[in-house]
N, C-alpha and C positions, 0 to 999 in steps of 0.2 A: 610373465607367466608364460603362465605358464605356460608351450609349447614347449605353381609350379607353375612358352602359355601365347599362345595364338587369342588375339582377341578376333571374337566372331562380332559381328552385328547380328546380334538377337536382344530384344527387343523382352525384356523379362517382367513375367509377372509378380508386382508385390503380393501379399500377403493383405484380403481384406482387413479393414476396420474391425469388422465383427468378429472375424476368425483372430485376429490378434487380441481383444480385448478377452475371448474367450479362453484364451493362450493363458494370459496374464490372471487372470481369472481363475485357472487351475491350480498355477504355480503358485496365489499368493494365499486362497481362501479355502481351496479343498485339499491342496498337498501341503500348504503350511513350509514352502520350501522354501520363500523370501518375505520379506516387511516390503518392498517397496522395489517398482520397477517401472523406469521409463524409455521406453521404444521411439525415435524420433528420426524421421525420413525426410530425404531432400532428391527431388531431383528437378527434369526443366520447367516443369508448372509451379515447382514452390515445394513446401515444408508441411510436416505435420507433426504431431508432438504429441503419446499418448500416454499418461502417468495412470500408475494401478498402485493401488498398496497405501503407504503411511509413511509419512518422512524419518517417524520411527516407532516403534512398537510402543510407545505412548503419547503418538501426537497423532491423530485421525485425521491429518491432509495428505491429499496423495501429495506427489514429488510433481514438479511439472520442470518445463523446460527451462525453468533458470535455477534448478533446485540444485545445491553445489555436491558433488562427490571426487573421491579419491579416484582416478582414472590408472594405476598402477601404472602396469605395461606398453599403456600405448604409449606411456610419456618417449619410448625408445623410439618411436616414428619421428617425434617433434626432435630428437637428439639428431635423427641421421639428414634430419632435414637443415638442420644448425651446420652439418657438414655440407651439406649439399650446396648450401649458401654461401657458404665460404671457399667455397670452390669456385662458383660462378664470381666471387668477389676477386679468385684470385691469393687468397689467404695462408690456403693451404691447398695442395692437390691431395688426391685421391691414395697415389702412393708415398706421401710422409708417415715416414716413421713416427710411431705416437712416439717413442722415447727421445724424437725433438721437443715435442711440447711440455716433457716432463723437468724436474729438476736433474739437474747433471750427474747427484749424487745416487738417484733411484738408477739401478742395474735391472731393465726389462731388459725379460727374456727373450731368449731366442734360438734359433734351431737351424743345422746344419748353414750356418752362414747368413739368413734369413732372418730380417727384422718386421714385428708386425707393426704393421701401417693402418690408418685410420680407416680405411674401407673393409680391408680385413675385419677389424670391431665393428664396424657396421653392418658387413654381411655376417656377423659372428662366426670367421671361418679363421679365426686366430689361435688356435689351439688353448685358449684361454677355461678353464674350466666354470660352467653355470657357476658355484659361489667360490668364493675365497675358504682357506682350509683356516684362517685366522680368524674369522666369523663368529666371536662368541658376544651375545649381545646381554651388557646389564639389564636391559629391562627385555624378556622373550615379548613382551606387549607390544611394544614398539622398537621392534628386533635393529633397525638401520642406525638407529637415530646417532648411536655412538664410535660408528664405522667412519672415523676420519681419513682424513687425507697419508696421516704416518702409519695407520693403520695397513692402508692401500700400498703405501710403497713399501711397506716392510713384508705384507705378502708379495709384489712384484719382482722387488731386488733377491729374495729367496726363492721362486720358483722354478721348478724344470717344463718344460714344454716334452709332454710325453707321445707327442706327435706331430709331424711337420704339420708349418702354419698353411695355410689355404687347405689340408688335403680333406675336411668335410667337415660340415658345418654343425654346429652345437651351441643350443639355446643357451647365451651366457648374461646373468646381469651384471656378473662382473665387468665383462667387458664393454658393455653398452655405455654403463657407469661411469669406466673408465675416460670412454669416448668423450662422453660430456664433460667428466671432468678436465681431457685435458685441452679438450678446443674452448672452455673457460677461461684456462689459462692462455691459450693464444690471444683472446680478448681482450686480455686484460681484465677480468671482470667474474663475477659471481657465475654460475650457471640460471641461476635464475634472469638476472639483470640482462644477460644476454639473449634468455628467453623473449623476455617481453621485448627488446632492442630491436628484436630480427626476425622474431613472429608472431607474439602477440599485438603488439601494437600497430603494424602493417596490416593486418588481416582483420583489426578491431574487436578482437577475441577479450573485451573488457573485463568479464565476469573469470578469467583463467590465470593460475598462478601458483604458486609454490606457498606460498606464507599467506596463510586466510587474511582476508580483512577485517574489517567487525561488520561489515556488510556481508563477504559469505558467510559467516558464522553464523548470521540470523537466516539464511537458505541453506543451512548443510543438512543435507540428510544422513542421518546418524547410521554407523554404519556399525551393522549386527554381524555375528559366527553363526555357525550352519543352525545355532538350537535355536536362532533368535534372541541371544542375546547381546544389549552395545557391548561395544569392545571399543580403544583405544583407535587414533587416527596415529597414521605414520609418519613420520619423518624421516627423512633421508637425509645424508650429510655428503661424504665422499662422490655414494653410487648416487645421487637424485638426478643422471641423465638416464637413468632404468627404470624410474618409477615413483618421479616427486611427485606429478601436477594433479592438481586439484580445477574440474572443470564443469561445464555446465552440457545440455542436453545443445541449447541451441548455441553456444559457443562451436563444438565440436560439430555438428552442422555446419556452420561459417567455414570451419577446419578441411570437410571433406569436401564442400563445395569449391573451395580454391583447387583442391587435388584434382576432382571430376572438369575442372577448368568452366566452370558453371559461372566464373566473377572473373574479371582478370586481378593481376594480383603481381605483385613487384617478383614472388615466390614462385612462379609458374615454369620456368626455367631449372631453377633446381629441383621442382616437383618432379619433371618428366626427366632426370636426370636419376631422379631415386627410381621411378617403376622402369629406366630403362637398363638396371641393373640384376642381373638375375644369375640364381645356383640353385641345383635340387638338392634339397638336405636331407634324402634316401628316407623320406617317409614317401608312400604313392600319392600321386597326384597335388603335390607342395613344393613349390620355390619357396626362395627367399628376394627377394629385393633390398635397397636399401632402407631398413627399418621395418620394412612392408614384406607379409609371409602373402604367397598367392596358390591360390589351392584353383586348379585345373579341374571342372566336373561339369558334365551335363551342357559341354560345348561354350563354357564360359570361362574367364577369369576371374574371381570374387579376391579382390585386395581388402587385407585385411591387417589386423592386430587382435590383440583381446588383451586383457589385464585384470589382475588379482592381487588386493591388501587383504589384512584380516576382517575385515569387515565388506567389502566389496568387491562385484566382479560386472564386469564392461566388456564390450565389446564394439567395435566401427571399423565398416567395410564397404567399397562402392565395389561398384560393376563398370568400368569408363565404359564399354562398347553401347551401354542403355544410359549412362547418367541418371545412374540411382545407387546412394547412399543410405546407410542406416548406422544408428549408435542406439548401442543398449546398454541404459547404466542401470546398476542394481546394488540395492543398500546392506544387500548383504551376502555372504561367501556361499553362493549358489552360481553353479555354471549356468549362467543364459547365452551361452555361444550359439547353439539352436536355434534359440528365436531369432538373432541377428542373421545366420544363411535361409534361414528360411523364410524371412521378409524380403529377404533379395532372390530368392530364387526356391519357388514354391514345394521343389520339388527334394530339395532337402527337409528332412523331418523335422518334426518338433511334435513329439507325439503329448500326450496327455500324463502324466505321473502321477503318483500316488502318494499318501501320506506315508512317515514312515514308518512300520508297525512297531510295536513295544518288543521287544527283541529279553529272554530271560537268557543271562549265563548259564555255562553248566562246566564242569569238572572236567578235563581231561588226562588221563595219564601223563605223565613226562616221557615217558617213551617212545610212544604216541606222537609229542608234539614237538620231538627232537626230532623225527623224521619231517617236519617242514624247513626247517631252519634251511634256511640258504640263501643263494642269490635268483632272481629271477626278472629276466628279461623283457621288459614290455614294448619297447622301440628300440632302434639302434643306440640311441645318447639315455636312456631312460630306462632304469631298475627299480625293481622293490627288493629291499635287502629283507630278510624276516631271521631273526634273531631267537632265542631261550635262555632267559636269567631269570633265575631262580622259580622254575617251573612257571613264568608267565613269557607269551610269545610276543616279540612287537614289529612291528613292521614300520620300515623308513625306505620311504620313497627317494628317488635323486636329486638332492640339494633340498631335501623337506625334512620338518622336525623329526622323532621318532614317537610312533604313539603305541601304545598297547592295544592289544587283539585279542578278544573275548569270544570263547564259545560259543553257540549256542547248539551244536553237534557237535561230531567226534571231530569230523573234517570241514565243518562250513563257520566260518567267524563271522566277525563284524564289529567296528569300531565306533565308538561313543561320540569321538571329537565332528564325522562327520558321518551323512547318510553314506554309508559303504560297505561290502560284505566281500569274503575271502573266502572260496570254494577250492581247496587243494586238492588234488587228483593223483592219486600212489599207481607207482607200479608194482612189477612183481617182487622188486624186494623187499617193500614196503612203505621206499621213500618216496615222497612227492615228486614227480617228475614236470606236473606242472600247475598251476592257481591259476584263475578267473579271476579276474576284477570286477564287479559290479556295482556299478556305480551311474546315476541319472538316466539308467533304462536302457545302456548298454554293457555287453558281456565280452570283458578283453582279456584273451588266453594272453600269460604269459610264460616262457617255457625256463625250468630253469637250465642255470649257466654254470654253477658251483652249488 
C-alpha cells in the first residue's frame, strides 16, 4: 500500500497509555471508524501490547497480541529482507538481473541497454508500473488470488518500460511481487517455505505465515471495509512477496526487535544492509530503503512500512537512534498510520475524528459535471482520474478500483465505499482547475494535469 536521513541521538517520547487508549477509544466507539485495533511497543525495557475494539463486529473480545491479521504491505520488508540474506549468503548480488532468475522463455523488459536487477525491485526504482495492466481478477473479493505465475510473465514478456530503470522511484507491488517471486525460484522452493527457512523460523516468528493454520483461524480477527462490514481474506499467488503474510502483534514485535538490533539474530547483517540503502522518491522528507520507506522530521528517522487488504490496515516502524518500535494492526480498512508516528514520536498528530455524517445525494446538471472530468494530480506517481458516463461522475485513484461520486452540492461529492469527500474548485472558464481530497481529517489539493 499504499504509498528520506542523518540519525540523531534523541531520545523520543512514546505516546502515554492513557493518551493512546483515548486514541483508540475515539476511533473505535465515538467515530465508529474501526471494529478492532492493536497498538504494540518494544523498546530496551520490554514490550507492551494494547487491544481496543472486537475481533469482529460480532464477537466482543478485543484483539490482543497474538490475535492473527492480514499485515498486506509490510510483507515487502520481509521480501527485501529474503534478498538481503541471500546476498550476505552469497546467492545472489545486489546487481542480478531478475531475468536470470526467471524462465528463459519470459522476455523482461528493459531499456536503453539496461536490465532490471533485483535491488532495482527492491528499491522499486525499476520502471515497473504499481499493478500489471493484465490484472483482471475473477473474484474483485479476493482480487490476487488468481494472478499466476503465466499471468505475470505474460504481462512481463509484453511490456515497455516508458522510462529508464533506476531514474525514480514508484510504489510498485508488481514489482516487489516479482522480487519474491523470483528469489523463490533461486531457492528452489515456494515463497512461503522460504519465508519460514530464512525468517520466520530464525527469529521464532511461530504464530506468522502465509497459509493459516487451524490454530490461527481460531485467533484471526476478522477483517471489516470502511462500513464495518466482514469481507473476504486474501490470497495471493504469483505477487504474495507484496503482500501474503498473515501475522501477529507480538510476532512483528520479535520482527522489529531484531531490525532495532535489541536480540542478536543470524539476520542482523542483512538488516543493516537494507537501512543502509537509501533513494528519495521526490515526496518531501521520504527515502526509500531496501523494503523500508524513512520519512526524515522533527530531527529523526522513523523507518517504516504500512499495509492495506480489504479488510485491514497496519502499520510498523522503529526509531534505531532511541530503540523504540511500534506496530499497529487494525481489523479493518481504516488508515491508523497516525497512531503508529505518533506513538513514536509525539509530536506528529493524531488528532480526534468524527463520526461520519449521513451525507443525502442530490442532482447535478451534466454540464456541470462534464466540467470535472479529468485527470488530477495528487503526488508525483499518484492521480485521480474522475470520469462522466452516462451522466454519473467516478473517480479512480492509481492502481485502485473505480468507484462512483455522488453529490451532495453542485461541486462538493462524496463516496459511499469509503469515509471521503471531493471538493472541485472552477475557474474562469468554468472547468475545475483543481479538487481537494478529504479524507481522515486532512485536506490534499490536487491540481489538474489533463
Amino acid at each position: 500500500m499504499l504509498i528520506r536521513g542523518l540519525v540523531f541521538l534523541l531520545i523520543l517520547p512514546c505516546a502515554r497509555a492513557q493518551d493512546l487508549r483515548a486514541i483508540l477509544a475515539n476511533r473505535i466507539d465515538e467515530a465508529k471508524k474501526a471494529v478492532g485495533i492493536v497498538v504494540a511497543t518494544v523498546d530496551e525495557k520490554g514490550r507492551n501490547v494494547t487491544g481496543y475494539g472486537r475481533l469482529a463486529a460480532n464477537q466482543p473480545i478485543a484483539p490482543d497480541g497474538d490475535a492473527v491479521f492480514e499485515i498486506g504491505s509490510i510483507t515487502k520488508v520481509f521480501t527485501s529482507l529474503l534478498l538481503a540474506d541471500m546476498v550476505e549468503r552469497g546467492e545472489v548480488t545486489l546487481d542480478t538481473p531478475v531475468a536470470k532468475l526467471l524462465p528463459a522463455d519470459v522476455k523482461m523488459p528493459q531499456r536503453n541497454g539496461k536490465q532490471i536487477t533485483l535491488l532495482d525491485l527492491s528499491m522499486q526504482v525499476s520502471g515497473l508500473p504499481r499493478m500489471p495492466n493484465n490484472f483482471r481478477p475473477a473474484d474483485p473479493a479476493n482480487p490476487f488470488a488468481d494472478y499466476d505465475a503465466p499471468k505475470l510473465y505474460a504481462f512481463l514478456s509484453a511490456h515497455t518500460l516508458s522510462r529508464d530503470i533506476g531514474e525514480k522511484y514508484e510504489y510498485s507491488n508488481l514489482g516487489v511481487g516479482l522480487l519474491g517471486h523470483a528469489l523463490a525460484r533461486k531457492a528452489g522452493m515456494s515463497y512461503e517455505n522460504l519465508l519460514k527457512a530464512r525468517i520466520l523460523d530464525p527469529l521464532g516468528m511461530k504464530s506468522t505465515s502465509i497459509t493459516f493454520s487451524e490454530d490461527q483461524k481460531k485467533r484471526l480477527a476478522q477483517g471489516h471495509d470502511a462500513k464495518l462490514n466482514p469481507v473476504k481474506n486474501w490470497d495471493l499467488d504469483s505477487l504474495a512477496g507484496a503482500g501474503a503474510i498473515r501475522s501477529t502483534a507480538n510476532d512483528m514485535l520479535t520482527f522489529l526487535s531484531a531490525h532495532m538490533e535489541l536480540q542478536e539474530t543470524p539476520l542482523r547483517q542483512a538488516m543493516r544492509r537494507m537501512r543502509s540503502m537509501r533513494k528519495e522518491t521526490g515526496s518531501a522528507d521520504m527515502a526509500i530503503a531496501m523494503g523500508w520507506h524513512i520519512l526524515t522530521k522533527f530531527g529523526t528517522d522513523l523507518v517504516w512500512h504500512n499495509g492495506g487488504t480489504a479488510g485491514y490496515r497496519t502499520f510498523a516502524g522503529f526509531v534505531q537512534a532511541s530503540k523504540k518500535g511500534v506496530v499497529v494492526l487494525c481489523n479493518t480498512s481504516y488508515d491508523i498510520d497516525d497512531i503508529g508516528r505518533h506513538v513514536l514520536e509525539s509530536r506528529y498528530p493524531a488528532p480526534n475524528v468524527s463520526a461520519a455524517k449521513e451525507r443525502i445525494a442530490i442532482a447535478v446538471a451534466p454540464q456541470t459535471l462534464e466540467m470535472y472530468a479529468g485527470e488530477y494530480r495528487l503526488a508525483p506517481q499518484f492521480s485521480i482520474t474522475v470520469t462522466l458516463e452516462e451522466n454519473r461522475l467516478y473517480l479512480q485513484a492509481t492502481a485502485q478500483p473505480r468507484f462512483e461520486m455522488f453529490a451532495e452540492k453542485e461541486s462538493e461529492f462524496f463516496l459511499k465505499v469509503v469515509d471521503a469527500q471531493i471538493t472541485f474548485v472552477r475557474g474562469e472558464t468554468g472547468k475545475a482547475t483543481h479538487l481537494v481530497l478529504h479524507q481522515n481529517g486532512a485536506n490534499q489539493k490536487a491540481e489538474r494535469v489533463k
